[in-house]
N, CA, C and O atoms as CSV, one atom per row, in Angstrom:
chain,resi,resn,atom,element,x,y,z
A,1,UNK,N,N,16.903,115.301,71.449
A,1,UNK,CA,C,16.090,116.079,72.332
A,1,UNK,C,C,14.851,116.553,71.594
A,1,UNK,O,O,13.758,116.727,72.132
A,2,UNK,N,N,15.116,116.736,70.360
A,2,UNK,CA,C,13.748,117.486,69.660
A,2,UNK,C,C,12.546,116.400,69.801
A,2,UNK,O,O,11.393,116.392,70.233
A,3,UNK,N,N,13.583,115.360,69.112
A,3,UNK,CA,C,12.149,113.712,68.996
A,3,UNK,C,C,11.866,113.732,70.756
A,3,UNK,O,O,10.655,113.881,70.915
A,4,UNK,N,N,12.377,113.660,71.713
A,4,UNK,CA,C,11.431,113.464,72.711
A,4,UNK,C,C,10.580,114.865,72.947
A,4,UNK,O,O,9.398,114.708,73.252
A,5,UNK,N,N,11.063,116.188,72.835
A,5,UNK,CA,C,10.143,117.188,73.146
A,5,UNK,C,C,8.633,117.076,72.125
A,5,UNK,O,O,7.489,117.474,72.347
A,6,UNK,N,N,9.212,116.382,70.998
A,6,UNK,CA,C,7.957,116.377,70.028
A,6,UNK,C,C,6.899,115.239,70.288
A,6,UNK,O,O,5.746,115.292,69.862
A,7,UNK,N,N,7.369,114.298,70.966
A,7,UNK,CA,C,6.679,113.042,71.160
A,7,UNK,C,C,6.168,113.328,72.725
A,7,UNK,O,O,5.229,112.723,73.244
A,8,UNK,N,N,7.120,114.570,73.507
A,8,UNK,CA,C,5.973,115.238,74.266
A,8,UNK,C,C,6.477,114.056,75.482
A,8,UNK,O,O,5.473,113.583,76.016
A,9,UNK,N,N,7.412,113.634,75.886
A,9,UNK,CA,C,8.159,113.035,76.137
A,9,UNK,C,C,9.014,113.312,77.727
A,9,UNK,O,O,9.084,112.712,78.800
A,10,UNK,N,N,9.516,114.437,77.205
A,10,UNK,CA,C,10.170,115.629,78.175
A,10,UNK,C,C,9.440,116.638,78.501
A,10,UNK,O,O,8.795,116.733,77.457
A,11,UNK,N,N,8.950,117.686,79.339
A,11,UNK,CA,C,8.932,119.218,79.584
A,11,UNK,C,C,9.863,119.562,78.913
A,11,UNK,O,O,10.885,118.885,78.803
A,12,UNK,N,N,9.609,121.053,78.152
A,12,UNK,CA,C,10.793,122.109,77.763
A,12,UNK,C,C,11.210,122.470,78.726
A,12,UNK,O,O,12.292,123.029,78.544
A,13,UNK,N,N,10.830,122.441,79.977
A,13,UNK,CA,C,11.604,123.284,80.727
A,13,UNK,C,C,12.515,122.417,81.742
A,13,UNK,O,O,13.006,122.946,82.739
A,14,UNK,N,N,12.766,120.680,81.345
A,14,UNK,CA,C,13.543,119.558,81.742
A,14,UNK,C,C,14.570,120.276,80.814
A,14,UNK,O,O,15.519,120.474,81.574
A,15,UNK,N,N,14.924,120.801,79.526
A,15,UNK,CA,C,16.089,120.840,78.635
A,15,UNK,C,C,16.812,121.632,79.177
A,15,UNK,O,O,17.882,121.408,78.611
A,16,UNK,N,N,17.046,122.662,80.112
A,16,UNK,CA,C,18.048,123.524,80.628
A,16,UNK,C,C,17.360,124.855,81.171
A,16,UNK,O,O,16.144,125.043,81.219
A,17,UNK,N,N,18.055,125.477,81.450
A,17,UNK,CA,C,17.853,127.274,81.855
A,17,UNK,C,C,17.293,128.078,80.906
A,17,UNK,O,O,17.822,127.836,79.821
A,18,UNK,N,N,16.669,128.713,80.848
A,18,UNK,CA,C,16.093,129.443,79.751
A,18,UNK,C,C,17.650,130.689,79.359
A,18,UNK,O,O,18.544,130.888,80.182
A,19,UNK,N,N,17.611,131.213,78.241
A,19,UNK,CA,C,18.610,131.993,77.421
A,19,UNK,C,C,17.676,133.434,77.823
A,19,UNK,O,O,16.492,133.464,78.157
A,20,UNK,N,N,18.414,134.332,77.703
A,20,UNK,CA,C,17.722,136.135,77.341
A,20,UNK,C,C,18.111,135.738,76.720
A,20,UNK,O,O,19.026,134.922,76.839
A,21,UNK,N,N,17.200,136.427,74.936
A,21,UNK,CA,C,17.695,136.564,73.626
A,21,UNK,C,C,18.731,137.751,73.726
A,21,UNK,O,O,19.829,137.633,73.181
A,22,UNK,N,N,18.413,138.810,74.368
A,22,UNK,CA,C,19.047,139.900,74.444
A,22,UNK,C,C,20.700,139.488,74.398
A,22,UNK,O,O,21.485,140.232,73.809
A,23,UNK,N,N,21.033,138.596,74.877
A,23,UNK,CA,C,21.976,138.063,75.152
A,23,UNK,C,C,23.092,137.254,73.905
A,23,UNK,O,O,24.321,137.190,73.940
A,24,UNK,N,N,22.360,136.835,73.105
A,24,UNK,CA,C,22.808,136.325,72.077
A,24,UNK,C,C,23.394,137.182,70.988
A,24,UNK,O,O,22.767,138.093,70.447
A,25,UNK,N,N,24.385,136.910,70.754
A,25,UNK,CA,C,25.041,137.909,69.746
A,25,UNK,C,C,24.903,136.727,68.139
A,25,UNK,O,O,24.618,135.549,67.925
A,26,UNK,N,N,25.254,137.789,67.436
A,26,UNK,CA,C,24.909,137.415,66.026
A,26,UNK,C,C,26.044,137.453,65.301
A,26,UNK,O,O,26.737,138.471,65.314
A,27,UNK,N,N,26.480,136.075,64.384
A,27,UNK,CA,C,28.208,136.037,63.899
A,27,UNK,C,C,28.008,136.943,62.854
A,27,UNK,O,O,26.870,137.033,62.395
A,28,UNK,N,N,29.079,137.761,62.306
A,28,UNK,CA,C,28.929,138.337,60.996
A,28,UNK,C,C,29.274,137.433,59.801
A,28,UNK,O,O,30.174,136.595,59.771
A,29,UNK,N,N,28.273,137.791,58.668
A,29,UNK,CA,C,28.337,136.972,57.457
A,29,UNK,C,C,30.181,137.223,56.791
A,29,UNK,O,O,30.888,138.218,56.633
A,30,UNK,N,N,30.270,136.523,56.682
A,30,UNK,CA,C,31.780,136.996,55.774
A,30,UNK,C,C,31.523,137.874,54.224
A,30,UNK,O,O,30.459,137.852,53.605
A,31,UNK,N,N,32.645,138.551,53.841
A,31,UNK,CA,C,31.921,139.153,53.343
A,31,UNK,C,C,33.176,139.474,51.504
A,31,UNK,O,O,34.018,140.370,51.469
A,32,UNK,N,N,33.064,139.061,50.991
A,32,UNK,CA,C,34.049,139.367,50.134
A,32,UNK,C,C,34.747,140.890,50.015
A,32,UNK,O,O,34.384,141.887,50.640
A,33,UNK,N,N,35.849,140.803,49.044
A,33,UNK,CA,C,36.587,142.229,49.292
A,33,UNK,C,C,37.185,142.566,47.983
A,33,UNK,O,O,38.384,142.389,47.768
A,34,UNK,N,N,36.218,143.141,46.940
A,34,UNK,CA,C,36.598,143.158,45.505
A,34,UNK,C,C,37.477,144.318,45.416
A,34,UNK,O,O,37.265,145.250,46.191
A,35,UNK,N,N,38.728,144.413,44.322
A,35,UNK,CA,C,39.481,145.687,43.768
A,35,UNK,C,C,39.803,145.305,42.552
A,35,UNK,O,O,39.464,144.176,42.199
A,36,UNK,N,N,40.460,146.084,41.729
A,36,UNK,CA,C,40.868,146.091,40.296
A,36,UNK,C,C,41.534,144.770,40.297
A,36,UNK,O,O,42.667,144.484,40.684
A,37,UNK,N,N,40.342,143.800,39.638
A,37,UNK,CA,C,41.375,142.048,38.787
A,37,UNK,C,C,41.625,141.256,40.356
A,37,UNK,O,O,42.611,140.520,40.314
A,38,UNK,N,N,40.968,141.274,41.619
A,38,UNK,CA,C,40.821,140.265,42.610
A,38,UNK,C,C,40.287,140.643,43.272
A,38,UNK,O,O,40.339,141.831,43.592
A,39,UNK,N,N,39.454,139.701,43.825
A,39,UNK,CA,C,38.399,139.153,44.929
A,39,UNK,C,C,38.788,138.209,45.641
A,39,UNK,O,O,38.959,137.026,45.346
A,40,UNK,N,N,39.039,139.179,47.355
A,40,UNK,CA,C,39.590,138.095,48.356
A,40,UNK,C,C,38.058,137.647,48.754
A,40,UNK,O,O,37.090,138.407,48.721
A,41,UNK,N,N,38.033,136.346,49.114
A,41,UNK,CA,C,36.987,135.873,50.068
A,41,UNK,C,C,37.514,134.780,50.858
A,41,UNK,O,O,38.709,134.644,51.121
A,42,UNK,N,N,36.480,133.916,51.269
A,42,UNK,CA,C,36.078,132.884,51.879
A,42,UNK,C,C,34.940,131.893,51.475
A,42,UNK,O,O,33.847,132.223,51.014
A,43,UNK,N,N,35.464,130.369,51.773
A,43,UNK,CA,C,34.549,129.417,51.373
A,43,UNK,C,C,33.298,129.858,52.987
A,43,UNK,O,O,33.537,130.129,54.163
A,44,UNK,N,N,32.272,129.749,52.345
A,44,UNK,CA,C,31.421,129.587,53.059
A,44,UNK,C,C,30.546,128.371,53.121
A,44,UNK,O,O,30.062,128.178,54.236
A,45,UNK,N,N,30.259,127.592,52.284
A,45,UNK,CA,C,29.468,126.487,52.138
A,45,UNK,C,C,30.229,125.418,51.460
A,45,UNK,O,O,31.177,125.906,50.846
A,46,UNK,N,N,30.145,124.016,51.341
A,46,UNK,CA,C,30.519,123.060,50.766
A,46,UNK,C,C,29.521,122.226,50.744
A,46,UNK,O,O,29.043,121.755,51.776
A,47,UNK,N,N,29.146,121.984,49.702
A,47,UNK,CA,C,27.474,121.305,49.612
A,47,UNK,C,C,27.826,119.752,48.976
A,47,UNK,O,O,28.906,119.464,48.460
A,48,UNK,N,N,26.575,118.745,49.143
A,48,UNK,CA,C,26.958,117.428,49.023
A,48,UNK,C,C,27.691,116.806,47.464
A,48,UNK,O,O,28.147,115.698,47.183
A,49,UNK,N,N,27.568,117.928,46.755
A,49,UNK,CA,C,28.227,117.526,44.955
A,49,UNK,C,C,29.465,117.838,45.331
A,49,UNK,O,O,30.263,117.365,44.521
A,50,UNK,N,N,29.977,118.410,46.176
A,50,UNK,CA,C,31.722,119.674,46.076
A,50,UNK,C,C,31.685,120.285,46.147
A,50,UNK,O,O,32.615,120.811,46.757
A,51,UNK,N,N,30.343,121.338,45.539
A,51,UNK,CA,C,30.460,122.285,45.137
A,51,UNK,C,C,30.486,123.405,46.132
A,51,UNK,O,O,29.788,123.455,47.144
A,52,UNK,N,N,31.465,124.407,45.696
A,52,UNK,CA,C,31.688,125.383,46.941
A,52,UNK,C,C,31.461,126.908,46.764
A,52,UNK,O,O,31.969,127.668,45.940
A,53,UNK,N,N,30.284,127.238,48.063
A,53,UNK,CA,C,29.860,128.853,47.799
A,53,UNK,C,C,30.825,129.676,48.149
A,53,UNK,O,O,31.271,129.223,49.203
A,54,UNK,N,N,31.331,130.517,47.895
A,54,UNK,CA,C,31.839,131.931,48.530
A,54,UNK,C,C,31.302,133.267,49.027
A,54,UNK,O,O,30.377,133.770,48.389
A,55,UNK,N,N,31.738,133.833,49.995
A,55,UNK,CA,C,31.348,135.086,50.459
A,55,UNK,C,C,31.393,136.028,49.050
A,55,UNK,O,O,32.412,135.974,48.361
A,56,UNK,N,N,30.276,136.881,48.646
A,56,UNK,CA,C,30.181,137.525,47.151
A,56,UNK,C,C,29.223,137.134,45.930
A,56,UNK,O,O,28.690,136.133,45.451
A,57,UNK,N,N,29.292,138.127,45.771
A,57,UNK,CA,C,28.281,137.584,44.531
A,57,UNK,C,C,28.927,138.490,43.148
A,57,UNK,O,O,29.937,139.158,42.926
A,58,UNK,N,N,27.533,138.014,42.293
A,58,UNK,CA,C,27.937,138.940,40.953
A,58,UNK,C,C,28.554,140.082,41.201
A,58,UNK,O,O,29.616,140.358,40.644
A,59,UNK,N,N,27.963,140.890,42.072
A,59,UNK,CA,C,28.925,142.509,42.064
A,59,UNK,C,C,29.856,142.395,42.874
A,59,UNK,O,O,30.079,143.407,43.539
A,60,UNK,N,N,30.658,141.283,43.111
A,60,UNK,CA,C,32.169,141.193,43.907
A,60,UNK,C,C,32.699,140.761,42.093
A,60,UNK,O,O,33.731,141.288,41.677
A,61,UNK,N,N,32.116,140.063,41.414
A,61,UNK,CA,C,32.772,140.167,39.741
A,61,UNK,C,C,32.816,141.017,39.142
A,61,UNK,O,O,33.565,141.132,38.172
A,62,UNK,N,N,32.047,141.840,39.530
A,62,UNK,CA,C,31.522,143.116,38.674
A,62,UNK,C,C,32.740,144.353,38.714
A,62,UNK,O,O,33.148,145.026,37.767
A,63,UNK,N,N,33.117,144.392,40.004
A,63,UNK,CA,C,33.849,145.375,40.438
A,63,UNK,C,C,35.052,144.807,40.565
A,63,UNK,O,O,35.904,145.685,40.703
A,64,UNK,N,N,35.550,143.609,40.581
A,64,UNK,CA,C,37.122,143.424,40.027
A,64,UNK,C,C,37.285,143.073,39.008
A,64,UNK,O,O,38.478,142.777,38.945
A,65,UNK,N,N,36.638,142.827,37.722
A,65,UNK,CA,C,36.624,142.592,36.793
A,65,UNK,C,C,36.037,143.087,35.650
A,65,UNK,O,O,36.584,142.887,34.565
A,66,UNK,N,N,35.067,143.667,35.725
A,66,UNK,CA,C,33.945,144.025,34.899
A,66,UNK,C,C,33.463,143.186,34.111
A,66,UNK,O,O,33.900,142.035,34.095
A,67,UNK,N,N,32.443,143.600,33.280
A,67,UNK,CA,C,32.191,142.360,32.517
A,67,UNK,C,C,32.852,141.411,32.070
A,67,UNK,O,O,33.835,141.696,31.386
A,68,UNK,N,N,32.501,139.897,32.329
A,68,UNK,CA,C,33.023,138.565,32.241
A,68,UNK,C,C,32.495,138.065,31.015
A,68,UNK,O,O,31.300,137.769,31.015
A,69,UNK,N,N,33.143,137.916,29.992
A,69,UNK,CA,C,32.949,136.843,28.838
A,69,UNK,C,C,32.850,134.905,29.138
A,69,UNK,O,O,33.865,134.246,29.360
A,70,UNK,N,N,32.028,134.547,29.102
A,70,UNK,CA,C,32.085,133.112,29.078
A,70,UNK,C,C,33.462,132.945,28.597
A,70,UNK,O,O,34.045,133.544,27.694
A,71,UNK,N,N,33.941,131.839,29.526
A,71,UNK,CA,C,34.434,131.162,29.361
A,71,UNK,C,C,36.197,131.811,29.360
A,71,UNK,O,O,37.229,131.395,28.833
A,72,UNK,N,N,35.839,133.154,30.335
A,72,UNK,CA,C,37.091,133.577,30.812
A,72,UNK,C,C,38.099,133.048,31.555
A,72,UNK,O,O,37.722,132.528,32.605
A,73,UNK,N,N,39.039,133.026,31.376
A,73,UNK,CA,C,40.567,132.518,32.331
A,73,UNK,C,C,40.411,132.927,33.880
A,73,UNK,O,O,40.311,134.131,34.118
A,74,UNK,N,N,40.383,132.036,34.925
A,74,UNK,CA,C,40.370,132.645,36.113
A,74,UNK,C,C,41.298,131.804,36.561
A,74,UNK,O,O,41.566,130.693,36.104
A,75,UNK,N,N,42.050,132.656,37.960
A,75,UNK,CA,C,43.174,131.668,38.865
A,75,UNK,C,C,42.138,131.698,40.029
A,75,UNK,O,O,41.420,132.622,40.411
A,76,UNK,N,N,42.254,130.553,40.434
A,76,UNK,CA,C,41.409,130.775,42.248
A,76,UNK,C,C,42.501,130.533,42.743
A,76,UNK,O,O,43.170,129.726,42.097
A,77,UNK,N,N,43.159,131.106,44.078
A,77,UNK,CA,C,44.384,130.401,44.923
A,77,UNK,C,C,43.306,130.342,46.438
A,77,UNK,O,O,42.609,131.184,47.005
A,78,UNK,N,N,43.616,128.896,46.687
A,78,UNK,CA,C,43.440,128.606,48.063
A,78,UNK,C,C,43.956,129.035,49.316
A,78,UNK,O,O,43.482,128.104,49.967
A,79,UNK,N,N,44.597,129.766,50.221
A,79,UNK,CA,C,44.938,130.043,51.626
A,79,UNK,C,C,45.131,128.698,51.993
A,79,UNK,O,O,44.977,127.717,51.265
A,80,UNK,N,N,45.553,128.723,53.426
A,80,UNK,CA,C,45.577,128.128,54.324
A,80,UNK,C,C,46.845,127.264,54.715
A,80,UNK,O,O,47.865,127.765,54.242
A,81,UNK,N,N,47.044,126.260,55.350
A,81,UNK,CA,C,48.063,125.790,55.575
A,81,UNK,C,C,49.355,125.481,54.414
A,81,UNK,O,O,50.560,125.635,54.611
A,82,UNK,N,N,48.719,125.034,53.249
A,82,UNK,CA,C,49.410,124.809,52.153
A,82,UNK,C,C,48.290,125.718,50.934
A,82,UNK,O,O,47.071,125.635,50.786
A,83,UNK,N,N,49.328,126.561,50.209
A,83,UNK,CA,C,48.206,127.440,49.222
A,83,UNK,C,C,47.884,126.655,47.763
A,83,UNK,O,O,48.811,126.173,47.114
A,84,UNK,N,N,46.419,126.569,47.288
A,84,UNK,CA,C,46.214,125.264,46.089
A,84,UNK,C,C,46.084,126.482,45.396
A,84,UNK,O,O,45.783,127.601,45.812
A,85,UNK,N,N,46.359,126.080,44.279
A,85,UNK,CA,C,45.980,126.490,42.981
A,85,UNK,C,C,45.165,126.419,41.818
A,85,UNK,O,O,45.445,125.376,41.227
A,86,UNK,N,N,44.256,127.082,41.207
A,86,UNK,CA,C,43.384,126.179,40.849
A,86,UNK,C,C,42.914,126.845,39.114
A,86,UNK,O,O,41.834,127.433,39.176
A,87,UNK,N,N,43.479,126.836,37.801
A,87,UNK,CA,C,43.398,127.258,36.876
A,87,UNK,C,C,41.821,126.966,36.620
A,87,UNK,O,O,41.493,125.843,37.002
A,88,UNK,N,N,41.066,127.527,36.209
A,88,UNK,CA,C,39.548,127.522,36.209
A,88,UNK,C,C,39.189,128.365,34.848
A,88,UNK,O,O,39.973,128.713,33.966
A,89,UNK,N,N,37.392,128.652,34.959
A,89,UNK,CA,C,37.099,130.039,33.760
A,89,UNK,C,C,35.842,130.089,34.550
A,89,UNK,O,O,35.363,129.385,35.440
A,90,UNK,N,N,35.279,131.721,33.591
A,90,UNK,CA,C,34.000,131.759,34.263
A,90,UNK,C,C,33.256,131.131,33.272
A,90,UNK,O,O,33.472,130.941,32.075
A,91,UNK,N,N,32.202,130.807,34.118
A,91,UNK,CA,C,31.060,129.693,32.988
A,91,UNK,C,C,29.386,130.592,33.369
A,91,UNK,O,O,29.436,131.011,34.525
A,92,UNK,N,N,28.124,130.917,32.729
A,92,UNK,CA,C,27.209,130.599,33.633
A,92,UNK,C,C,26.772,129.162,33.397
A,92,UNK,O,O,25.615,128.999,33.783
A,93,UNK,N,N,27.129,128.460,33.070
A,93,UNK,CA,C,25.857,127.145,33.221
A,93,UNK,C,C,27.531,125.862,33.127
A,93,UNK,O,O,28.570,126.104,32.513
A,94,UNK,N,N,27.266,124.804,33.816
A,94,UNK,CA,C,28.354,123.763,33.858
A,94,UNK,C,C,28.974,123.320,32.703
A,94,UNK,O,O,30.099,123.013,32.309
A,95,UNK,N,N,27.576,123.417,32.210
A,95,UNK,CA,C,28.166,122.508,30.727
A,95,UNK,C,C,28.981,123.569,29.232
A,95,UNK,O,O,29.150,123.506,28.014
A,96,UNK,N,N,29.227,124.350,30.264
A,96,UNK,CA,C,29.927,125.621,29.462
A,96,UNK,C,C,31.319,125.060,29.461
A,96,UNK,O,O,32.154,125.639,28.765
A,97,UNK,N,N,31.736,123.809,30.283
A,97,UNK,CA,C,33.291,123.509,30.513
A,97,UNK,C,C,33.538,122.200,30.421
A,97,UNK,O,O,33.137,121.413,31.278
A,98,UNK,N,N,33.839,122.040,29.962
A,98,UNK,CA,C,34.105,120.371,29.617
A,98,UNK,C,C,33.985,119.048,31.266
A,98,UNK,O,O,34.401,119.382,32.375
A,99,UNK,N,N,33.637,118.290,31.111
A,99,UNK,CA,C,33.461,117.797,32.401
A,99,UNK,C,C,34.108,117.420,32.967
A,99,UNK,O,O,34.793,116.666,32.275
A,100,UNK,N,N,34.604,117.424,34.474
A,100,UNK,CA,C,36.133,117.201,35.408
A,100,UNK,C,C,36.755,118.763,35.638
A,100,UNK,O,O,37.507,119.020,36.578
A,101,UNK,N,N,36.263,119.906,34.493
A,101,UNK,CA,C,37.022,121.360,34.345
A,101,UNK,C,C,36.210,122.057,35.418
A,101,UNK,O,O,35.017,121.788,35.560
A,102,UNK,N,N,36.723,122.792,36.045
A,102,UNK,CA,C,36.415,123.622,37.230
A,102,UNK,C,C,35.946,125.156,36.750
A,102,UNK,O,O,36.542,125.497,35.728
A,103,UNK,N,N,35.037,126.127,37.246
A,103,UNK,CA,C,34.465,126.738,36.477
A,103,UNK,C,C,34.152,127.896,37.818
A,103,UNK,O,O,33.670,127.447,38.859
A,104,UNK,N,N,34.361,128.896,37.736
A,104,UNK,CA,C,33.407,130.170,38.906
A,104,UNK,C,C,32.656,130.750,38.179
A,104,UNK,O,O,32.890,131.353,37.131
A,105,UNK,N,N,31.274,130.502,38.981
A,105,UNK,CA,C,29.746,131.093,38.171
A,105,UNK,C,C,29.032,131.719,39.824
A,105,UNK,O,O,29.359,131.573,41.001
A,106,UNK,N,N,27.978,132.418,39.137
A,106,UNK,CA,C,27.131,132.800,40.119
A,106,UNK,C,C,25.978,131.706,39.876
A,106,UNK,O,O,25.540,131.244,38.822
A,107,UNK,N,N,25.467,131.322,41.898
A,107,UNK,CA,C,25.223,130.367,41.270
A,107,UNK,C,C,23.539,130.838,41.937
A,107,UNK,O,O,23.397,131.973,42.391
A,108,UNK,N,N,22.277,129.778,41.926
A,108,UNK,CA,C,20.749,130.292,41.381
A,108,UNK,C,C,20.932,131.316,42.957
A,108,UNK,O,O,20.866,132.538,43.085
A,109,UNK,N,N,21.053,130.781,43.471
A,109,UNK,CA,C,21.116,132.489,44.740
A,109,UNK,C,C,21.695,133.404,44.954
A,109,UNK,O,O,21.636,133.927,46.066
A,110,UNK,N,N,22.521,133.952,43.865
A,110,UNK,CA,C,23.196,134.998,43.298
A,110,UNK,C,C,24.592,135.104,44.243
A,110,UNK,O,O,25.124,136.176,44.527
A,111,UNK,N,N,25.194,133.459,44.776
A,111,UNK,CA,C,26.097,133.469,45.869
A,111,UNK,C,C,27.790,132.932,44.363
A,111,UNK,O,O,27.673,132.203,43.379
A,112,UNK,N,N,28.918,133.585,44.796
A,112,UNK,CA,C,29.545,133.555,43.978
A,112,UNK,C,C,30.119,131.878,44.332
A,112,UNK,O,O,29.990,131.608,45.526
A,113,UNK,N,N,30.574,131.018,43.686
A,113,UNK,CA,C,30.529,129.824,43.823
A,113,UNK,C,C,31.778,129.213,42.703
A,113,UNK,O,O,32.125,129.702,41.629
A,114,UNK,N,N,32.250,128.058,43.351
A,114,UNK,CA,C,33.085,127.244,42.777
A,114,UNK,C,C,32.861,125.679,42.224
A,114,UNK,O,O,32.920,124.772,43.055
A,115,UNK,N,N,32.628,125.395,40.948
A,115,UNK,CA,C,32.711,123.487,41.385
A,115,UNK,C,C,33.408,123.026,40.079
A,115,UNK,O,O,34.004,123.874,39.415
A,116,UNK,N,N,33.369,121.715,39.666
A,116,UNK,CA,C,33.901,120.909,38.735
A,116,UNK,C,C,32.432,120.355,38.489
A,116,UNK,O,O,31.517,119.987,39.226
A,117,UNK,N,N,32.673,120.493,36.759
A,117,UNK,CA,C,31.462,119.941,36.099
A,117,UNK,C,C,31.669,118.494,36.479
A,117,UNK,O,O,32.854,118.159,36.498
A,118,UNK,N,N,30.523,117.277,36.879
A,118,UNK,CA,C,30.098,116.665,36.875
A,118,UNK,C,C,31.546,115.440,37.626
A,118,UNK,O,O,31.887,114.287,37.362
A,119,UNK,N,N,32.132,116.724,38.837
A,119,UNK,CA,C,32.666,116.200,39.416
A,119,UNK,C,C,32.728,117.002,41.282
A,119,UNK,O,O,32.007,117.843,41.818
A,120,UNK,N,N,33.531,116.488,41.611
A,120,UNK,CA,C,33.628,117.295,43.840
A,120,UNK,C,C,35.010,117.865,43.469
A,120,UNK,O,O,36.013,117.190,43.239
A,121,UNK,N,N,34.894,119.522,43.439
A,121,UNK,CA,C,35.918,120.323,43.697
A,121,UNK,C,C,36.297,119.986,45.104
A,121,UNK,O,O,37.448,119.968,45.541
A,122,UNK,N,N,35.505,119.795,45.581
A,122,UNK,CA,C,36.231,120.243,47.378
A,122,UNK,C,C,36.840,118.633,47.406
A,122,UNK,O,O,38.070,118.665,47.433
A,123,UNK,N,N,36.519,117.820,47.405
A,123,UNK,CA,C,37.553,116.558,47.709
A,123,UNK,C,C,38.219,116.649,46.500
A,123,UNK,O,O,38.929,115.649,46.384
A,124,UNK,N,N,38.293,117.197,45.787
A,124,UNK,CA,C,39.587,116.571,44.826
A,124,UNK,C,C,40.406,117.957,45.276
A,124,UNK,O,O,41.619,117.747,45.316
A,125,UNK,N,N,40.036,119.292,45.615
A,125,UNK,CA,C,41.350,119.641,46.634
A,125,UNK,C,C,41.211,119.944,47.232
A,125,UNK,O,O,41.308,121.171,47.267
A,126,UNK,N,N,40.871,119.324,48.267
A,126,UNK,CA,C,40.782,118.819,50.046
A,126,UNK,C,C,40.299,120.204,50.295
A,126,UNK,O,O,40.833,120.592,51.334
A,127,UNK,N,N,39.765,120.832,49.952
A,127,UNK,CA,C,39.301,121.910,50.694
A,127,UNK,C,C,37.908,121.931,51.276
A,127,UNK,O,O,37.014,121.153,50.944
A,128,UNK,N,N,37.779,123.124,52.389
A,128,UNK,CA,C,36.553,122.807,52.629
A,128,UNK,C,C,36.155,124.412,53.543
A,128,UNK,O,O,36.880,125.391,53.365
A,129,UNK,N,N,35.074,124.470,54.387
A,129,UNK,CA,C,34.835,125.497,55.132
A,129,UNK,C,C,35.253,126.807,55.470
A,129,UNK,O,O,36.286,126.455,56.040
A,130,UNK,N,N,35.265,127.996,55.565
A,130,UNK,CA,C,36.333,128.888,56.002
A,130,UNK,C,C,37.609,128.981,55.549
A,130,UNK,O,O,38.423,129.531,56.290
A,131,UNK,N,N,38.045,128.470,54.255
A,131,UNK,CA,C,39.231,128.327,53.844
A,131,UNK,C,C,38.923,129.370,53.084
A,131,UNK,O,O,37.881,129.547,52.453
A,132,UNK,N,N,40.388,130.446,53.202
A,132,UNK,CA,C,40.569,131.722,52.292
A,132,UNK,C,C,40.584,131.599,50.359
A,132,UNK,O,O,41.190,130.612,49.943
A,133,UNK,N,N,40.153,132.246,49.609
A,133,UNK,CA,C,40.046,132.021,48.419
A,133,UNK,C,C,40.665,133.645,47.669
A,133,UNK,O,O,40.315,134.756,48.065
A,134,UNK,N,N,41.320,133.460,46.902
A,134,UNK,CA,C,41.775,134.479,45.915
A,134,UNK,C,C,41.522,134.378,44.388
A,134,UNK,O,O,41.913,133.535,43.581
A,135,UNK,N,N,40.988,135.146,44.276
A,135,UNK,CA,C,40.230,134.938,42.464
A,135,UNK,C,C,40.821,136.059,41.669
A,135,UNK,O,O,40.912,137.183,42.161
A,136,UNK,N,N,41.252,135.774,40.380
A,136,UNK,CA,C,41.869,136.737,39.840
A,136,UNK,C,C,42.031,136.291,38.475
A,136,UNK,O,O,42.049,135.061,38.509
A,137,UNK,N,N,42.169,136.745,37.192
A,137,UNK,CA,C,42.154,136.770,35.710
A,137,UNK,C,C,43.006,135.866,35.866
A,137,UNK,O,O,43.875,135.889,36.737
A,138,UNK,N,N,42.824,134.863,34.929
A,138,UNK,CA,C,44.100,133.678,34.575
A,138,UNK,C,C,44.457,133.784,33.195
A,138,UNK,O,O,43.822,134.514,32.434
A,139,UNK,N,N,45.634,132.960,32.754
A,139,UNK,CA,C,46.124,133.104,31.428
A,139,UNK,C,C,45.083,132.841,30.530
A,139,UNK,O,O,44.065,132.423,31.081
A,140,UNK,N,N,45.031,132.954,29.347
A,140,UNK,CA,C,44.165,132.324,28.309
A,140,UNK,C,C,45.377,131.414,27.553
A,140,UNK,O,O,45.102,130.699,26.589
């Protein structure tokens, strides 16, 4: 519909009924939920590498954890139909983890984020969209 409205093709006013904006409601962002040593969230994004954003940022780390040393022990547990597990660390930069190793960093838009160096977290465990996430100190 856009390519014919742009090529001028159609009337806008052939595409349907007009909307009141008034009318439109607005979804709420999800929103992480930090306490002492875990951060519940949600996947929010899954981008074309794997790599997967979460609801939260640095100060959802900040406040269940406090300061993070490179290359700290983290558990992520997955939700959902079957719960994954996922032994990880915090990294800021990829190459802080050996490559195939899975890593939670904040990532350049200060969105708290999941991936595998120089590999697809989300297909290697099937995860994807709206799937619940639990983050919490892992063994060393």
């Amino acid at each position: 519909m856009a390519a014919h409205l742009a090529a001028g093709d159609v009337a806008f006013e052939a595409i349907g009924p007009a909307v009141d904006p008034s009318t439109l409601v607005r979804l709420p962002e999800p929103e992480a939920v930090a306490s002492d040593g875990l951060i519940e969230t949600v996947i929010t994004y899954v981008d074309s590498f794997g790599n997967v954003r979460l609801a939260g940022g640095a100060d959802a780390l900040e406040r269940a954890f406090g300061p993070l040393a490179e290359g700290e022990p983290m558990e992520v547990e997955f939700g959902g139909d079957a719960s994954i597990h996922e032994a990880s660390r915090y990294a800021t930069t990829f190459g802080a983890v050996p490559p195939g190793a899975s890593l939670v960093y904040v990532d350049s838009l200060g969105n708290l984020a999941m991936a595998d160096n120089q590999g697809n977290l989300a297909a290697r465990l099937g995860i994807g969209h709206d799937r619940p996430a639990r983050i919490s100190r892992g063994r060393a």
